[in-house]
N, C-alpha and C positions, 0 to 999 in steps of 0.2 A: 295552825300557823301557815303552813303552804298554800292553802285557799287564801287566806289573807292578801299574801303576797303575789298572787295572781290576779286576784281582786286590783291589786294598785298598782301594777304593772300594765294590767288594762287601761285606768283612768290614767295612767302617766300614758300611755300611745295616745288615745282616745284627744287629751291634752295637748300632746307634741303634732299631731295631726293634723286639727283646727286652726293650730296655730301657722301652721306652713299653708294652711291655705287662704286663711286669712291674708296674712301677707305675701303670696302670690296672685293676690288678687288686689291688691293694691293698685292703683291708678298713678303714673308719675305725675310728681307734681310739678308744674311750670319751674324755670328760674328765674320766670321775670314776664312781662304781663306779653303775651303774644308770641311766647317762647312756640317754633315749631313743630320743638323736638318730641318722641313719641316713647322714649325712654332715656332712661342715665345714659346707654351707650350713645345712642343717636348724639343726646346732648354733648358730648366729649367729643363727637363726630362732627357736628358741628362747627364748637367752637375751634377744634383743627383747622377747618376748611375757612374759618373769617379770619385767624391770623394770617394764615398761608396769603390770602387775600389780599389784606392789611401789609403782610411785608412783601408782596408783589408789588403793592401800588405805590409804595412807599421807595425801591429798588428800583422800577422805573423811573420816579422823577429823578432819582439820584443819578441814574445812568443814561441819559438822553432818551428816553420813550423808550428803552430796550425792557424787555423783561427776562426777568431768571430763567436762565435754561437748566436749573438744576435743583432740586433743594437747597446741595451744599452751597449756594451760591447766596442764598438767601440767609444764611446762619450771620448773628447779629444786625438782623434788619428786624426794624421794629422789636417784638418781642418773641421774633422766632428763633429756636436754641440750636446746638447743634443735636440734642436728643431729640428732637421733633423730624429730625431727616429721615431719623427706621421709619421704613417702609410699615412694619407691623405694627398695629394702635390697637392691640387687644382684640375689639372684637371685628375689626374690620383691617382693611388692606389700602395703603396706600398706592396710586399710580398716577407719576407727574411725568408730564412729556410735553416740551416745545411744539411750537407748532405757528405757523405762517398764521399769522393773526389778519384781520381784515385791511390792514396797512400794511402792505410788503417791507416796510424798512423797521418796523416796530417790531412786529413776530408776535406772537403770545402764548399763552400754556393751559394745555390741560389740565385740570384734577378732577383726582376721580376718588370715592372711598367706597368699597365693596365691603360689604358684612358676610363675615363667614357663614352666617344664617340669612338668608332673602326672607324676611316676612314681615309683617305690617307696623313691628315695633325695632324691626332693624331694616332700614328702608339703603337703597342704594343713594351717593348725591355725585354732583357734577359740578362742577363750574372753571370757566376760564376765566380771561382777560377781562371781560365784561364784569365781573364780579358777581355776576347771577349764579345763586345755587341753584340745582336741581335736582329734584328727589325722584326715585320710582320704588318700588315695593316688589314690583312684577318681575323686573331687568336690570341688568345694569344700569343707570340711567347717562341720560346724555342730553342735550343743549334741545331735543324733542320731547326731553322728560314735562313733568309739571312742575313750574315755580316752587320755592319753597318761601312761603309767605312768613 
């Protein structure tokens, strides 16, 4: 009987095993056809950085060309909440900051999202005023980084 049960405590590892690698091996799938993103985090990363975007753009027309110098500032614009101001977004880090845009009387903002892990399925992104995101893997990325298609 004890042989038995070491017997299928084996095939049960052996089982659990495969399986974990199986699905760590998995590939993400797009959300939609020419989706970026390089994983679920990335994609949440993301889609952060196009609302933020979204109610930036949307806050300036409302405010004469001015743009949010805050998160809080933006809470009820388009579809950005007041829970979307934490700075923390699980696996990455939010950092917004005004900044003299290419218009002196307009100004416009930084964003930035740092992943607490740097590596090719948690990539860094960027974008201001212009609405361009950008990605790096390597660094922080910034407005030198590469587009994110």
């Amino acid at each position: 009987m004890p042989k038995l049960i070491g017997v299928k405590a084996s095939c049960m590892g052996i089982l659990l095993a495969s399986t974990m690698f199986i699905t760590a091996q998995t590939p993400y799938p797009p959300k939609f056809p020419g989706d970026p993103a390089r994983s679920e985090s990335e994609a949440r990363a993301l889609g952060y950085m196009r609302t933020v975007i979204r109610a930036e753009h949307q806050y300036q027309k409302k405010n004469d060309g001015k743009f949010a110098a805050s998160l809080n500032q933006l809470v009820h614009t388009g579809s950005f909440t007041k829970r979307m101001t934490a700075t923390d977004r699980g696996d990455y880090k939010v950092s917004f900051h005004p900044r003299k845009g290419k218009d002196k009387d307009q100004g416009g903002y930084e964003l930035t999202l740092i992943p607490q892990q740097l590596d090719a399925e948690h990539r860094s992104f960027y974008a201001n005023e212009d609405g361009v995101i950008y990605a790096d893997e390597q660094k922080v990325a910034s407005e030198n980084s590469p587009k994110v298609k």
